[in-house]
C-alpha positions as CSV (number, residue, x, y, z in Angstrom):
1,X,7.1,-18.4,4.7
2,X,6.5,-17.2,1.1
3,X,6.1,-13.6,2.2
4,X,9.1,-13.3,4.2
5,X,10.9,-14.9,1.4
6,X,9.7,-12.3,-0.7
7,X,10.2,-9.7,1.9
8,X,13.9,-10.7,1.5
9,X,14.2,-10.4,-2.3
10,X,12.5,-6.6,-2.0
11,X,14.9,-5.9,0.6
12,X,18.0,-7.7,-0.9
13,X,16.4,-5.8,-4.6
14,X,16.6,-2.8,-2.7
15,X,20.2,-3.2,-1.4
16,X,21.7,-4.3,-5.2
17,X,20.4,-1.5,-6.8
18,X,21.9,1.2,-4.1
19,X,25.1,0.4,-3.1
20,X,26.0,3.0,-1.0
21,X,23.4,1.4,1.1
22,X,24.6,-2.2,0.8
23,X,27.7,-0.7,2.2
24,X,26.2,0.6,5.5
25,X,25.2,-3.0,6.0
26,X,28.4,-4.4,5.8
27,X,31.5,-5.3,8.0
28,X,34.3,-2.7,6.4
29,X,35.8,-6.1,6.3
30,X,33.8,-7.1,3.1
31,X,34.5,-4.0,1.2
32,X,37.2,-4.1,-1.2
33,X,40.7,-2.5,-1.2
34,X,40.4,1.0,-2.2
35,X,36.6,1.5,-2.8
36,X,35.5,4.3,0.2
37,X,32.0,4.7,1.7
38,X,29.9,7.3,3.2
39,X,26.8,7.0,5.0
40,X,23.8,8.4,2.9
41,X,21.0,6.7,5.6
42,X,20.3,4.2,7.2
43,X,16.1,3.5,8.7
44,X,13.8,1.5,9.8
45,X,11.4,4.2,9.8
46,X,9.6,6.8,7.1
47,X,10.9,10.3,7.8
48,X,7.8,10.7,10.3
49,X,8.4,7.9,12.5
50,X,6.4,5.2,11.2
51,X,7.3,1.7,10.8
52,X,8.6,0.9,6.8
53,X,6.2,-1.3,5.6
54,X,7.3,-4.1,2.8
55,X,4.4,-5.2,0.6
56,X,3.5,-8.4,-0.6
57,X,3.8,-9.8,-4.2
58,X,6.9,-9.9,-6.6
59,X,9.4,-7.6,-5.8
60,X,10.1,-4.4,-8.8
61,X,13.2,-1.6,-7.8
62,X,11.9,1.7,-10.1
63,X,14.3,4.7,-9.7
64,X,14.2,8.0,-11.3
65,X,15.8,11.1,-11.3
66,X,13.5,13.9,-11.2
67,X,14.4,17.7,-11.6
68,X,12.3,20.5,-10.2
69,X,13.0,24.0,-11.6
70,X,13.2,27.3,-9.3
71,X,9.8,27.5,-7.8
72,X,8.2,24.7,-9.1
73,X,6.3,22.1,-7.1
74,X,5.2,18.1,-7.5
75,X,1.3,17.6,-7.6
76,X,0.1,16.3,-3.9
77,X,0.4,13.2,-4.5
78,X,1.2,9.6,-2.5
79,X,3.5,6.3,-2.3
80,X,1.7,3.2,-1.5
81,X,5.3,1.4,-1.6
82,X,8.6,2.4,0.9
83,X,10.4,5.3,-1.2
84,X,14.0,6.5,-1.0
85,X,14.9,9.7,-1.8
86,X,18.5,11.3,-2.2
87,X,19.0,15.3,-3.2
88,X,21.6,15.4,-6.2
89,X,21.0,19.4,-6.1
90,X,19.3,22.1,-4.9
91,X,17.4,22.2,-1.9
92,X,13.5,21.2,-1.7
93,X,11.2,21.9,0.8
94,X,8.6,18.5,1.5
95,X,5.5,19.4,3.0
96,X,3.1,16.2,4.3
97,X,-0.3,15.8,5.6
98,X,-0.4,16.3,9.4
99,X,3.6,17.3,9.3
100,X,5.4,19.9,9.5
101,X,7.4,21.1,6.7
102,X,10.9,20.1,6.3
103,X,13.9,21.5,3.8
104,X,16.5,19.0,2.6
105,X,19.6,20.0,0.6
106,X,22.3,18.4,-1.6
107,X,23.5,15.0,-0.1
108,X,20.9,14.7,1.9
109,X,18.1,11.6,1.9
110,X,14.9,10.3,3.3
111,X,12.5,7.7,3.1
112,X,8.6,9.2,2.3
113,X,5.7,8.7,4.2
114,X,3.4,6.0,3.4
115,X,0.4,6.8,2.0
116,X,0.1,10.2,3.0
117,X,-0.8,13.1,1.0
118,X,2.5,15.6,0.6
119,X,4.7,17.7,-1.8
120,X,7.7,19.0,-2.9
121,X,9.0,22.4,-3.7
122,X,11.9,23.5,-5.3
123,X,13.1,26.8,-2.8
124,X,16.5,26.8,-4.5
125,X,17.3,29.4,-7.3
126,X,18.5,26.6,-9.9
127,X,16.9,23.7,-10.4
128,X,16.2,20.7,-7.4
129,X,17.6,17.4,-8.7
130,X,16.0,14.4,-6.6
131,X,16.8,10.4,-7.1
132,X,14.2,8.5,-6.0
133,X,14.2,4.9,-5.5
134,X,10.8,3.0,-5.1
135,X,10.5,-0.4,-3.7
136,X,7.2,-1.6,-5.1
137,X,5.5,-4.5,-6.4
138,X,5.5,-5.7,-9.8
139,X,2.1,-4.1,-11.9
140,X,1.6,-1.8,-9.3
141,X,1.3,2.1,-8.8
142,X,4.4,3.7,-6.8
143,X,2.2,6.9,-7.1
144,X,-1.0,7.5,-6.7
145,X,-2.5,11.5,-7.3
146,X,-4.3,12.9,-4.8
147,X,-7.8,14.2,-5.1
């Protein structure tokens, strides 16, 4: 019972800090006169098909807003913890273990693999903005490096 409470409180943490996605689980009902939504996404799946897996222990939201500049790259790296990402600008291109590449521009979003090895790359000409919204666990890695 304790884990699906805390299950709840990640989820619910998840929901309070991005409201845009508190908003696709709402009746249009709930929303308030004058305040407009739009869809950014809406899973129960990584962005390779697998099943988003909550973990256990007290809840911690981390987001950060990365920028990438014109050819530049992340290290190959990987998220033991679910992991939103929205692109603010530019387009990157995210290349995972056993996947095949995939380019996602401005406005677009995904939710990471778990624990899989991948990258990003910055294929724009300016400089790739990224938010990116971990659901982790209190005193625990949301990255871990690759070897």
């Amino acid at each position: 019972m304790k884990a699906i409470i805390k299950q709840s409180a990640l989820a619910l943490g998840l929901v309070t800090v991005l409201p845009i996605a508190a908003a696709l689980a709402q009746d249009d009902d709930a929303l308030p006169a004058g305040f407009q939504t739009e869809p950014v996404l809406k899973t129960t799946t990584t962005r390779d098909g697998d099943a988003i897996v909550w973990q256990q222990g007290t809840p911690e939201i981390v987001s950060v807003i990365g920028t990438l500049e014109p050819g530049g790259r992340t290290p190959l790296h990987q998220h033991p913890v679910p992991v939103f990402v929205y692109i603010l600008e530019g387009e990157i291109e995210l290349r995972t273990e056993g996947g095949d590449p995939q380019v996602y521009g401005s406005g677009e979003a995904y939710i990471e693999a778990l624990n899989r090895d991948h990258q990003l790359f910055n294929v724009s000409d300016s400089d790739a903005k990224v938010l990116v919204v971990f659901a982790g666990v209190e005193g625990q890695p949301t990255t871990v490096a690759s070897e």
